[in-house]
MDAnalysis code that builds the backbone (N, CA, C; Angstrom):
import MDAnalysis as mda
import numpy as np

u = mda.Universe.empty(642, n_residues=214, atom_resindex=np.repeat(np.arange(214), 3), trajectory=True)
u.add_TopologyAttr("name", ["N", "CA", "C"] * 214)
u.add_TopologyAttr("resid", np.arange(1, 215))
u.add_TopologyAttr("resname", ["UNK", "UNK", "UNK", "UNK", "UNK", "UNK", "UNK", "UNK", "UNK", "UNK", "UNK", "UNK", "UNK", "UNK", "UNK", "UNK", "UNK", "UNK", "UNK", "UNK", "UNK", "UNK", "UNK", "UNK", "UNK", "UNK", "UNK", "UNK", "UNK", "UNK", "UNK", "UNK", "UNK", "UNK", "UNK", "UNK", "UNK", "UNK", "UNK", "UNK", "UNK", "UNK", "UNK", "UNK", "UNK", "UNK", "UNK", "UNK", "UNK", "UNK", "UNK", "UNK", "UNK", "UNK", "UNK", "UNK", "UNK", "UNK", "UNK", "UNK", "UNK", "UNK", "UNK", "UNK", "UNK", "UNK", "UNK", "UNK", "UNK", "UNK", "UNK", "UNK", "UNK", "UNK", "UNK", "UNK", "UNK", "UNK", "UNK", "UNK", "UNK", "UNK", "UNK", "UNK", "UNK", "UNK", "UNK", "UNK", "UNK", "UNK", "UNK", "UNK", "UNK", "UNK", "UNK", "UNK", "UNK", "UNK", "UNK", "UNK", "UNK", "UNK", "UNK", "UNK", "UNK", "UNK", "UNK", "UNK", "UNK", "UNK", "UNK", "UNK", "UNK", "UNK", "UNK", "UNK", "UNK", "UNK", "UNK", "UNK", "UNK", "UNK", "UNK", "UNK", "UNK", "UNK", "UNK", "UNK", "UNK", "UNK", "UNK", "UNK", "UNK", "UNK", "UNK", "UNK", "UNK", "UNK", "UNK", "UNK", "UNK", "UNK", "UNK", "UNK", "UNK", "UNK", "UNK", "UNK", "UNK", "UNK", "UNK", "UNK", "UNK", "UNK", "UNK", "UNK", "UNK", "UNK", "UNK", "UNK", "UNK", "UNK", "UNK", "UNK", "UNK", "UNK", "UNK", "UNK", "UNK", "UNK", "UNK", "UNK", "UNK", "UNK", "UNK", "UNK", "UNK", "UNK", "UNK", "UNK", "UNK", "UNK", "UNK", "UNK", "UNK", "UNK", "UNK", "UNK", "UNK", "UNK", "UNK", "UNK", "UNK", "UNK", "UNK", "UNK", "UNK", "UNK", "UNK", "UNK", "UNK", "UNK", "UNK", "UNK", "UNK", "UNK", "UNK", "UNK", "UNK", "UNK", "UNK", "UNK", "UNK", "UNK"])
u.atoms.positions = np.array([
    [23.225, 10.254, 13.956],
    [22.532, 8.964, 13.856],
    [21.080, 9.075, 13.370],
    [20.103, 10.170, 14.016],
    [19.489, 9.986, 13.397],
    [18.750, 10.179, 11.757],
    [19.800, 10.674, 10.824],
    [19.699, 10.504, 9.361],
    [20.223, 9.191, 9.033],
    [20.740, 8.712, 9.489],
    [20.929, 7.417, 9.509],
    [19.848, 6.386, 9.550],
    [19.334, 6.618, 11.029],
    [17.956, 5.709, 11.101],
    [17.161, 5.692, 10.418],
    [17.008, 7.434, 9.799],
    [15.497, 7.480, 8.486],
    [16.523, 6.583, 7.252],
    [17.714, 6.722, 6.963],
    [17.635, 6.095, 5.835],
    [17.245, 4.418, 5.618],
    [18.111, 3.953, 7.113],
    [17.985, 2.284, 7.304],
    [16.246, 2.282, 7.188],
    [15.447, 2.900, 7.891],
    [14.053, 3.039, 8.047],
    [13.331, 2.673, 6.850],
    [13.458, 3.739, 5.918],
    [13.123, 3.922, 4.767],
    [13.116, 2.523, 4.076],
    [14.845, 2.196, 4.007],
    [14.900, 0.596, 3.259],
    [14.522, -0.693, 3.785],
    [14.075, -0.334, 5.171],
    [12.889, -1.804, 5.389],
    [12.014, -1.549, 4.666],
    [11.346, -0.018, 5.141],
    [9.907, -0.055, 4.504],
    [9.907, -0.065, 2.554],
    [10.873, 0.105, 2.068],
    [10.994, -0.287, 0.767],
    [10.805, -1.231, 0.404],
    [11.718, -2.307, 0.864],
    [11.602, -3.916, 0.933],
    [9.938, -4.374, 1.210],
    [9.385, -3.956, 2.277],
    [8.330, -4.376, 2.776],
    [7.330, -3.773, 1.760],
    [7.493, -3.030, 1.350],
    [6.540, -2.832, 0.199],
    [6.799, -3.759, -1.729],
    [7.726, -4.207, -1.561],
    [8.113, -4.742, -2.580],
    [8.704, -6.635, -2.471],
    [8.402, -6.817, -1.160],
    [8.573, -8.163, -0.816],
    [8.077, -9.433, -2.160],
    [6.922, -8.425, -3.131],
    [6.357, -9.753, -4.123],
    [7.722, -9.685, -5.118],
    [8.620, -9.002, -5.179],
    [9.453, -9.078, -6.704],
    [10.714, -9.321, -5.832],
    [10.981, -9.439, -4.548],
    [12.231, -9.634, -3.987],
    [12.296, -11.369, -4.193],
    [13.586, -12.057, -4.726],
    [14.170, -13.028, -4.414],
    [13.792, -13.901, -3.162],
    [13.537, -14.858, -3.139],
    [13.672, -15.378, -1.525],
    [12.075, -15.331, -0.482],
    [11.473, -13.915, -1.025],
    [10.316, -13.255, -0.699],
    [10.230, -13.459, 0.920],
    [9.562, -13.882, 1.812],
    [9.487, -13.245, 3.269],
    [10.424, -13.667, 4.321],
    [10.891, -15.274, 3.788],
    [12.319, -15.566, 4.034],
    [13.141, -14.715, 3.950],
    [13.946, -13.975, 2.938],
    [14.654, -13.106, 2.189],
    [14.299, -11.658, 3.443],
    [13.271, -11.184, 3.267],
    [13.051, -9.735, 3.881],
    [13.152, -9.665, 5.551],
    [12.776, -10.763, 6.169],
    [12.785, -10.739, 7.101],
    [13.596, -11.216, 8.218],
    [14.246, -11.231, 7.426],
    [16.095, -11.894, 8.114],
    [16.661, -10.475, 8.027],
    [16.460, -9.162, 7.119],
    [16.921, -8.066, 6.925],
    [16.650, -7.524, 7.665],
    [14.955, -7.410, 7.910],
    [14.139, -6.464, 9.047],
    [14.873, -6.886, 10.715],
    [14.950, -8.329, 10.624],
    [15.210, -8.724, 12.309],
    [16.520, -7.811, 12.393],
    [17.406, -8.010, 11.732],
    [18.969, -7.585, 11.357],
    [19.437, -6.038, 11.423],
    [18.251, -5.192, 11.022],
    [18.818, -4.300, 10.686],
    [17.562, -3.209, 11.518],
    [16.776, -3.952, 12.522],
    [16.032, -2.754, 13.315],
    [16.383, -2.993, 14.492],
    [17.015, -3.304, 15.297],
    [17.591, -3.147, 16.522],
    [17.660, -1.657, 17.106],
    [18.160, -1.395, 16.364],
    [18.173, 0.239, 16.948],
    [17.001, 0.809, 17.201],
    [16.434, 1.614, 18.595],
    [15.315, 1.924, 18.996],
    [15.174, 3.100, 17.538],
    [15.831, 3.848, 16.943],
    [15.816, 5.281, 16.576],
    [15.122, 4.961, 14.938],
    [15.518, 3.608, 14.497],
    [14.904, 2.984, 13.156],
    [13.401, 2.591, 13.704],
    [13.293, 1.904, 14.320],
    [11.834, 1.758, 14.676],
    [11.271, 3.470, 14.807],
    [11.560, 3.922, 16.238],
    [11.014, 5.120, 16.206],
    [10.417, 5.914, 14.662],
    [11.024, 6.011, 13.355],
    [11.399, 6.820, 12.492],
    [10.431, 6.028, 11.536],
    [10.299, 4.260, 11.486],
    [9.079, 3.884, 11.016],
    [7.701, 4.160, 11.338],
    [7.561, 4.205, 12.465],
    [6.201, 4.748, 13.328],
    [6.006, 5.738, 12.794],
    [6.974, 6.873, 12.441],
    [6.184, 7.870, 11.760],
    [6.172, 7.828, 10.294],
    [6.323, 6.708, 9.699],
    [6.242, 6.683, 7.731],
    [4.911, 6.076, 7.776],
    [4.850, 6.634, 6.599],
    [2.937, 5.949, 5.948],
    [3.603, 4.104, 6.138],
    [2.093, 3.285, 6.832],
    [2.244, 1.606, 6.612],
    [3.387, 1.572, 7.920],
    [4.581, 2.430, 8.303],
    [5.719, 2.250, 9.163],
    [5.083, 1.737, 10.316],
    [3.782, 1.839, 10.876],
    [3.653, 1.222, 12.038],
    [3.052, 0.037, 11.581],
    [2.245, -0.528, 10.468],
    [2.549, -1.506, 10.263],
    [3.825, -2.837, 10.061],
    [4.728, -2.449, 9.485],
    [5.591, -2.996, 9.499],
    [6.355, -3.142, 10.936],
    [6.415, -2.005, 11.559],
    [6.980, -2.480, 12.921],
    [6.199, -3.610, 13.665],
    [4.796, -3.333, 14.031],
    [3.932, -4.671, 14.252],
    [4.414, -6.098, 13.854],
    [5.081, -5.683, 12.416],
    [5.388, -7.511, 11.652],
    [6.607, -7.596, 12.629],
    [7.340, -6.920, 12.312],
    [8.630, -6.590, 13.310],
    [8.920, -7.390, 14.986],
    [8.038, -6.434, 15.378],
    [7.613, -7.307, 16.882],
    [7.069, -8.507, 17.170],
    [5.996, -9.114, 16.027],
    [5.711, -10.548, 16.012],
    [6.763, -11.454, 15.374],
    [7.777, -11.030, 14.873],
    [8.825, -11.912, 14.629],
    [9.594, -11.683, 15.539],
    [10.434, -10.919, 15.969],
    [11.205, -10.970, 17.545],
    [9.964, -12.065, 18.565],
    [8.735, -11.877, 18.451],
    [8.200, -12.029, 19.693],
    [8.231, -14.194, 19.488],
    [8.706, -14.152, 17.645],
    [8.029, -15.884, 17.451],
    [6.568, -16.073, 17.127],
    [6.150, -14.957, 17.003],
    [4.314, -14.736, 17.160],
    [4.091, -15.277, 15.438],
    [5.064, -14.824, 14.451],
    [4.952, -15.153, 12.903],
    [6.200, -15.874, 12.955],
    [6.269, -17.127, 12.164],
    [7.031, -17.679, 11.432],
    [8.022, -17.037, 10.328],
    [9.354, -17.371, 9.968],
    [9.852, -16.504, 9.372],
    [10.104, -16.239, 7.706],
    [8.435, -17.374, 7.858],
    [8.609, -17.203, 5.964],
    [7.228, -16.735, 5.811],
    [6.915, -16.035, 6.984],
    [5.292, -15.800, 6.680],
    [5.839, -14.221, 6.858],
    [4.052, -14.050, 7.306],
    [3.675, -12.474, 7.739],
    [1.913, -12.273, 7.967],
    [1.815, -11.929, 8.979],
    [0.343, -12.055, 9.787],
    [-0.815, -11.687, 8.612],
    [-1.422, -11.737, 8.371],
    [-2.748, -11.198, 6.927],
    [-3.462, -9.942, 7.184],
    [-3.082, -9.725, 8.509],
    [-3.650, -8.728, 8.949],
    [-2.683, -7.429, 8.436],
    [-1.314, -7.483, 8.202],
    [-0.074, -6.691, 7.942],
    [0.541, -6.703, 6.624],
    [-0.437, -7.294, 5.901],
    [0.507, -7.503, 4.471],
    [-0.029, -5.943, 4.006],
    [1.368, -5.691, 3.126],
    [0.989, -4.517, 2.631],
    [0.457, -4.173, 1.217],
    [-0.247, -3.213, 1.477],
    [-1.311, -3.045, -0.094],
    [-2.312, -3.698, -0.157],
    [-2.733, -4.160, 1.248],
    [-4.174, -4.594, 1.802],
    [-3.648, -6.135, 1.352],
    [-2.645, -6.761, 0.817],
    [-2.134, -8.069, 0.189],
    [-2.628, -8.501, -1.019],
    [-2.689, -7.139, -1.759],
    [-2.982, -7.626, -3.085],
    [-1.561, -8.334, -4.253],
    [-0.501, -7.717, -3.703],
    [0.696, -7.711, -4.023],
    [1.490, -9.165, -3.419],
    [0.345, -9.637, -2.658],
    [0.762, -11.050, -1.688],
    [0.567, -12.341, -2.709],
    [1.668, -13.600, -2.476],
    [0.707, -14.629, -2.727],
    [0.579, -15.539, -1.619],
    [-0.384, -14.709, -0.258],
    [-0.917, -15.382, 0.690],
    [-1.849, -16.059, 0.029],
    [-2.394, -17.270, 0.427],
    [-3.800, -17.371, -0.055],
    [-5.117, -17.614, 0.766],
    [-5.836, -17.262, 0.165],
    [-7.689, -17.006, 1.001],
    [-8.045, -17.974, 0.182],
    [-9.319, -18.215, 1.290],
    [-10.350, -19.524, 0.706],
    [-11.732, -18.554, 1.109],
    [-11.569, -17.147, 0.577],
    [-13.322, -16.409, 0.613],
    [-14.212, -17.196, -0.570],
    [-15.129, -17.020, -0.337],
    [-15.964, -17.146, -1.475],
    [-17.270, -15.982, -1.470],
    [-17.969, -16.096, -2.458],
    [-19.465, -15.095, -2.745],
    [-20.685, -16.377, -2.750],
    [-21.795, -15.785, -2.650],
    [-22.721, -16.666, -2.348],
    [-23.286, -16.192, -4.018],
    [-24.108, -16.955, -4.774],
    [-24.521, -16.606, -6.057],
    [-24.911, -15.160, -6.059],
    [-25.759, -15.113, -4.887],
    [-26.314, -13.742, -5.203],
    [-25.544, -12.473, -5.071],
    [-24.623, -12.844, -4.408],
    [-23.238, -11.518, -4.174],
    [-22.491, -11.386, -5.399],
    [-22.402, -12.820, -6.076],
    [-21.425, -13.100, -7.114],
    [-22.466, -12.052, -8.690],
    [-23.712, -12.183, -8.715],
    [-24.294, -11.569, -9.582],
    [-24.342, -9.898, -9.121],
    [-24.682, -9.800, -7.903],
    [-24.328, -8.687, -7.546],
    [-22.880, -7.861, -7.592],
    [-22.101, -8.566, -7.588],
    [-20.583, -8.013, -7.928],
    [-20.489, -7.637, -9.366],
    [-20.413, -8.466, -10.055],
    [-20.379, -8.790, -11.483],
    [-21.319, -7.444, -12.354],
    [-22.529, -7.086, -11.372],
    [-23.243, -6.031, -11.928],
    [-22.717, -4.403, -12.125],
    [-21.742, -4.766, -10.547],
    [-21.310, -3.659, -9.854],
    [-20.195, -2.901, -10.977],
    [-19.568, -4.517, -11.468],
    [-18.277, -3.774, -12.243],
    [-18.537, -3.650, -13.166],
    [-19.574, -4.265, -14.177],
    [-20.148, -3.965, -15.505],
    [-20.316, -2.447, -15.362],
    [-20.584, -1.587, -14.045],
    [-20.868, -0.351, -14.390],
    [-19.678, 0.742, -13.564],
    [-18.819, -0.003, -13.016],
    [-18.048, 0.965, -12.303],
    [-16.879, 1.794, -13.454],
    [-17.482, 3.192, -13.141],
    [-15.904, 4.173, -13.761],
    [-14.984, 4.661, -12.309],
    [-13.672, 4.857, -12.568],
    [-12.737, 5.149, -12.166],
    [-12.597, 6.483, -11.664],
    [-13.804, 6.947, -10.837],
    [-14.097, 7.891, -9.904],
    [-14.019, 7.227, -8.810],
    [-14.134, 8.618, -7.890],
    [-14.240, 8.269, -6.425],
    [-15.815, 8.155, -6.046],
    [-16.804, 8.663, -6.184],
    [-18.297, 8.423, -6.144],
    [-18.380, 6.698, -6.829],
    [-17.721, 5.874, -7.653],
    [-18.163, 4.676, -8.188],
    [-17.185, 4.068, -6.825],
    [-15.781, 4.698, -6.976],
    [-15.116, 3.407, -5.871],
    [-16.113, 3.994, -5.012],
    [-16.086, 4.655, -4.030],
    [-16.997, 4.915, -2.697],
    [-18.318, 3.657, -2.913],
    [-18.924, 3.875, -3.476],
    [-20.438, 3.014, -3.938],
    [-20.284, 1.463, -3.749],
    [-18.786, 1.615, -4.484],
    [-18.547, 0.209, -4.413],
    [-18.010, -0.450, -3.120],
    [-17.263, 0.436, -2.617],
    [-16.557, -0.189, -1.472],
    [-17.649, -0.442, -0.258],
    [-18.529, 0.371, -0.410],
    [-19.807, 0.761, 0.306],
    [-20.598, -0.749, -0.041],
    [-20.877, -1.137, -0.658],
    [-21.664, -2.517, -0.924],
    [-21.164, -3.417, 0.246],
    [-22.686, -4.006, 0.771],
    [-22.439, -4.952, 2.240],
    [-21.557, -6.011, 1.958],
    [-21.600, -6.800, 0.581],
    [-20.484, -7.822, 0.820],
    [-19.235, -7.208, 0.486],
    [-18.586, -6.408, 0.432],
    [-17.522, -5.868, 0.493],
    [-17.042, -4.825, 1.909],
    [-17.979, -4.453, 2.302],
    [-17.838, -3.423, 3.156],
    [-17.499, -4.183, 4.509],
    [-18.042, -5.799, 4.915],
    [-18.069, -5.967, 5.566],
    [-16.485, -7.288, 6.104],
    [-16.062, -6.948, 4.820],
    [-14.580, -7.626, 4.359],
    [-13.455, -6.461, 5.260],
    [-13.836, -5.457, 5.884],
    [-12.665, -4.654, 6.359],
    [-11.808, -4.437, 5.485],
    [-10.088, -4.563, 6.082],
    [-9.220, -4.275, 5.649],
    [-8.455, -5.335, 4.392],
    [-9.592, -6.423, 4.424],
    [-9.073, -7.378, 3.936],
    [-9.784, -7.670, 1.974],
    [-10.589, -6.518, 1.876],
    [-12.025, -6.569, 0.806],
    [-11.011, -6.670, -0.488],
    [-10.019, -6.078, -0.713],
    [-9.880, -6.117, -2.250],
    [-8.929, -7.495, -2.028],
    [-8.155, -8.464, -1.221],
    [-7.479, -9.869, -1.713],
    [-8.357, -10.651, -1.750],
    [-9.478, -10.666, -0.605],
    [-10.700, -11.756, -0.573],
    [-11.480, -11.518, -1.636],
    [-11.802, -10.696, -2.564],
    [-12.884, -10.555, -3.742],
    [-11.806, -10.788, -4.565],
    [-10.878, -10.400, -4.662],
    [-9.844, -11.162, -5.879],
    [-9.745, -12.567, -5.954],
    [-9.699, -12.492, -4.603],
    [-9.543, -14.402, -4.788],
    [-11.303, -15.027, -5.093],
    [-11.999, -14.416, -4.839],
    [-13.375, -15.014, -4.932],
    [-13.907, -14.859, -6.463],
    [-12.779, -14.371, -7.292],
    [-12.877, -13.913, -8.536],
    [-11.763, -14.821, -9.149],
    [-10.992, -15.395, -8.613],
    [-9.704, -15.851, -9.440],
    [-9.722, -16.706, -10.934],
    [-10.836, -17.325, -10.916],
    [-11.488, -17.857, -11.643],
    [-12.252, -17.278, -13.293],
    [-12.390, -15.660, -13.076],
    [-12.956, -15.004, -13.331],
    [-12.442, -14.120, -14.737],
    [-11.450, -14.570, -15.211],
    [-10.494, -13.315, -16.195],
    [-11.547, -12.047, -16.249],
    [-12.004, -12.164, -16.975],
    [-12.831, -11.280, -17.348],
    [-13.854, -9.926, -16.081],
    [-13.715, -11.011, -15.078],
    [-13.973, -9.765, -13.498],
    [-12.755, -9.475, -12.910],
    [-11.324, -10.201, -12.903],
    [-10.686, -9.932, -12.584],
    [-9.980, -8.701, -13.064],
    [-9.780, -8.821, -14.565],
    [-9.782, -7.498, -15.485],
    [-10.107, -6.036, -14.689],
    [-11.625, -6.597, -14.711],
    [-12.125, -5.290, -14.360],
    [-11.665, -5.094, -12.616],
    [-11.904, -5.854, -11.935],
    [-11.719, -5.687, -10.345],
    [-9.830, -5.166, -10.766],
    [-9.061, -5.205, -11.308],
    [-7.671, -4.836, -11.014],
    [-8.390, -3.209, -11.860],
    [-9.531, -2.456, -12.157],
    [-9.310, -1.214, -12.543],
    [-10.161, -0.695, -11.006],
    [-10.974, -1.378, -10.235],
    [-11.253, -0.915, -9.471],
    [-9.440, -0.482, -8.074],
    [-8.723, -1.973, -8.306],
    [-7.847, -1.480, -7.546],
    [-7.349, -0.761, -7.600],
    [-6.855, 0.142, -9.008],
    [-5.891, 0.732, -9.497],
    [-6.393, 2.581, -9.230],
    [-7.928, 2.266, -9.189],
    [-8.312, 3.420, -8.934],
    [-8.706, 3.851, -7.717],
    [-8.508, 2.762, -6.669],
    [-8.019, 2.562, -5.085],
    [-6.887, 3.426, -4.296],
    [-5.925, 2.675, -5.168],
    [-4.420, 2.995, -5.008],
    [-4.315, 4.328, -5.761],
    [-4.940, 5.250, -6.665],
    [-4.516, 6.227, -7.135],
    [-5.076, 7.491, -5.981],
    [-6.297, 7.357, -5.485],
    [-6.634, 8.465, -4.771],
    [-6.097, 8.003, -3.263],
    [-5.739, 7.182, -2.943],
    [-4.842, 6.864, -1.500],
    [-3.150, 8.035, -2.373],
    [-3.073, 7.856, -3.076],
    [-1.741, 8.288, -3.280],
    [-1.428, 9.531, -3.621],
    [-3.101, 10.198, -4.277],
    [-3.666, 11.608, -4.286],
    [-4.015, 12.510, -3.106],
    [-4.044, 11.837, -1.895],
    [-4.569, 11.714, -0.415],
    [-3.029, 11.926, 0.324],
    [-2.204, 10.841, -0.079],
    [-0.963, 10.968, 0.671],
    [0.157, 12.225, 0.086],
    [-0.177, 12.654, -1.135],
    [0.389, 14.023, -1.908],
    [-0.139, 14.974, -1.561],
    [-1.022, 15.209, -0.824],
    [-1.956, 16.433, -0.519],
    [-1.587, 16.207, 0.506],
    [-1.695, 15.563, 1.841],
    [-1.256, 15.613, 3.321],
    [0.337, 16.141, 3.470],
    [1.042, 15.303, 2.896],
    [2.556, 16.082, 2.714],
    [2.959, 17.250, 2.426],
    [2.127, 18.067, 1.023],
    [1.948, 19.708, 0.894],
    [1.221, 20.193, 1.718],
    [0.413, 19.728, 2.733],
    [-0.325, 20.613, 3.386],
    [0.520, 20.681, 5.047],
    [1.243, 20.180, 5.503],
    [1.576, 19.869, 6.785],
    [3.400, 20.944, 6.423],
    [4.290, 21.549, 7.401],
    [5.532, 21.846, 7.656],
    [6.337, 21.204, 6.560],
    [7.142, 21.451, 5.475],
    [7.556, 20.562, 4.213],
    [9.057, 20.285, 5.838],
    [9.765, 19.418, 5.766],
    [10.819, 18.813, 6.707],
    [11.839, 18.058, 5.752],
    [12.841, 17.601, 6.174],
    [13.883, 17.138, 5.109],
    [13.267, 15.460, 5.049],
    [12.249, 15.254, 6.707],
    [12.077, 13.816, 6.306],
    [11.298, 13.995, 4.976],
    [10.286, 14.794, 4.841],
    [8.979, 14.453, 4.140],
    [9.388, 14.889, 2.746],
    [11.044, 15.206, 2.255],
    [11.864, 15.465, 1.497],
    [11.648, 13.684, 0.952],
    [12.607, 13.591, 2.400],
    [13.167, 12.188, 1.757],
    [11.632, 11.041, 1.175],
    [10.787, 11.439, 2.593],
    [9.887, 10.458, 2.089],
    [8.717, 10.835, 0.174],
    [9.154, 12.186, -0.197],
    [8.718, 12.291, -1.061],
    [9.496, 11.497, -2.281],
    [10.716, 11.981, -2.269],
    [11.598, 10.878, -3.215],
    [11.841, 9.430, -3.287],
    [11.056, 8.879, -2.019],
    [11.572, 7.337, -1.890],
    [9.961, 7.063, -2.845],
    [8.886, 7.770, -2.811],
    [7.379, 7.516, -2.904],
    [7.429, 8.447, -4.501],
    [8.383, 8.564, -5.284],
    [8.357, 9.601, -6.699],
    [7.542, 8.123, -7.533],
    [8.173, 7.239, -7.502],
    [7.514, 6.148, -8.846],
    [6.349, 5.922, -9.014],
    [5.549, 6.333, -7.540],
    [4.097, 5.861, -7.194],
    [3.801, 7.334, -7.660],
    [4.325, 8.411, -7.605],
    [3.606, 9.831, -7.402],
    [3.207, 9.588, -9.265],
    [4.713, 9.433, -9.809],
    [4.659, 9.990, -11.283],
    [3.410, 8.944, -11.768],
    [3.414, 7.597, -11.663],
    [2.611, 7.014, -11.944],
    [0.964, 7.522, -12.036],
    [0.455, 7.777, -10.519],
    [-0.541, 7.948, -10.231],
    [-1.395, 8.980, -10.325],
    [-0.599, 10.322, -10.400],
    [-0.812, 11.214, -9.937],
    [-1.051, 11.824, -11.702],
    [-0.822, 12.062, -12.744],
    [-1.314, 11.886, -13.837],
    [-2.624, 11.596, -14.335],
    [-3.118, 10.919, -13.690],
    [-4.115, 10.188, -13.412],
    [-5.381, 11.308, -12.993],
    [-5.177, 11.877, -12.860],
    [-6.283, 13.243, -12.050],
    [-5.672, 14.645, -12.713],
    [-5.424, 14.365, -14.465],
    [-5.497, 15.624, -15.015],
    [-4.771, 16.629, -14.817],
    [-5.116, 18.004, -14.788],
    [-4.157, 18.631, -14.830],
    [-3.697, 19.228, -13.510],
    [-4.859, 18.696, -12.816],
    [-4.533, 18.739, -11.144],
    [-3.547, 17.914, -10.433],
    [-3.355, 16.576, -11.007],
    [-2.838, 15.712, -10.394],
    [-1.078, 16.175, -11.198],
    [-0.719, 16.943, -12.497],
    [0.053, 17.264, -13.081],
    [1.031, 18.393, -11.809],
    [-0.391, 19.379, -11.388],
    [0.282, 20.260, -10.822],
    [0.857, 19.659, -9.458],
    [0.012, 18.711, -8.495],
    [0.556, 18.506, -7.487],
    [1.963, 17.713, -7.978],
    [1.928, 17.048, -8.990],
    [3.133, 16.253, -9.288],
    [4.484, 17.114, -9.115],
    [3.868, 18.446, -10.288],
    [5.405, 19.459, -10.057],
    [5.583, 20.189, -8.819],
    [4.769, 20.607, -7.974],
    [5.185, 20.537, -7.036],
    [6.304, 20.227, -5.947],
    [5.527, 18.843, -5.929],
    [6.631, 17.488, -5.211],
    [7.774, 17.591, -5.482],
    [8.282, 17.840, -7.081],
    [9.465, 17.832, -7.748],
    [9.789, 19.212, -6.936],
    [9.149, 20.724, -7.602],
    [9.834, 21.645, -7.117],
    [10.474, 21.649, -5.568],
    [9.875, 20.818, -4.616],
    [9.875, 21.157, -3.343],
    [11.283, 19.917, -3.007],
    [11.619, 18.398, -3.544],
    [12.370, 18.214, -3.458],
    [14.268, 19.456, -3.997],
    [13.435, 19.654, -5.147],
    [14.592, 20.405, -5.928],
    [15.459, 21.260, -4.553],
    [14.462, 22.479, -4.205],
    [14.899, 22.901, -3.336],
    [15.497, 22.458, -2.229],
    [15.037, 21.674, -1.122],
    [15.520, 21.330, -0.418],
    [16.817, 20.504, -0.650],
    [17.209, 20.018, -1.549],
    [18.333, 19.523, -1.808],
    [19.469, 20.657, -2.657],
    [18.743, 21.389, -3.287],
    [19.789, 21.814, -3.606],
    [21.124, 23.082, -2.686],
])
């Protein structure tokens, strides 16, 4: 049973990461999640996937009635809810708004520019919530929005450079097998991205699935 549970596991947290292109969208996913986590051993097995204890959280506030079943709390959307169409009513005050606008006229797609940036008080003080609320405080914006989707992109690449390095560095296990192959589209994508370093951790990943399966 329990290869079982990682697999059911796995395909919530798939879904839950892909809820914006699913049919039906939180209606749709969360009639699956109520349905198909009953079993203590699927929960258990999320708790330990990257976001998995998030999603169990959504999990328990829908058993509990705490979320509605076409929603999902803002605090739990995944990919910080950039991938959401929750909507925010943030705004910038002029002087944040010129101050932003300055920020991205000069940001490159390092980690010293994201750091700097994320580091700025009206962003910093946005928590977990900084890149949907400045998107939306930008929506208006083509031309910052442009640029704010290269700040995300270069967000999401060293989180995913971060989560490829923790996995080679820890006991390789058949989960962290599986969880490498369910997470390949994000690796090949991203991981390119950081040269010939990000090339090597890529083959890696590959070599280390190869083996273990074969």
């Amino acid at each position: 049973m329990p290869q079982q549970a990682h697999i059911i596991a796995q395909r919530l947290l798939n879904l839950y990461r892909q809820e914006h292109v699913i049919e039906g969208g939180w209606v749709a996913v969360n009639k699956i999640f109520l349905a198909e986590s009953n079993d203590a051993q699927v929960i258990s097995e999320l708790e330990n996937m990257p976001t998995g204890k998030k999603l169990v959280a959504h999990i328990n506030n829908l058993r509990n009635k705490k979320t509605p079943m076409n929603t999902i709390d803002k605090d739990l959307l995944p990919y910080g809810g950039l991938m959401s169409g929750v909507e925010t009513s943030f705004s910038l005050t002029d002087a944040e708004f010129n101050e932003l606008k300055n920020a991205l006229d000069k940001f490159q797609p390092t980690l010293e520019s994201l750091n700097a940036l994320k580091n700025m008080p009206m962003i910093h003080k946005l928590g977990n919530d900084w890149a949907q609320d400045i998107k939306a405080a930008i929506v208006s914006k083509p031309d910052m929005l442009a640029k704010w989707a290269v700040v995300i992109q270069t967000d999401k690449a060293y989180r995913i450079w971060n989560s490829a390095r923790e996995l080679l560095s820890e006991t390789l296990t058949e989960r962290n097998r599986a969880q490498i192959q369910a997470d390949m589209p994000e690796y090949e994508t991203f991981l390119p991205m950081f040269g010939d370093s990000g090339k090597e951790m890529l083959k890696r990943l590959r070599t280390f699935m190869s083996s273990q399966s074969a």
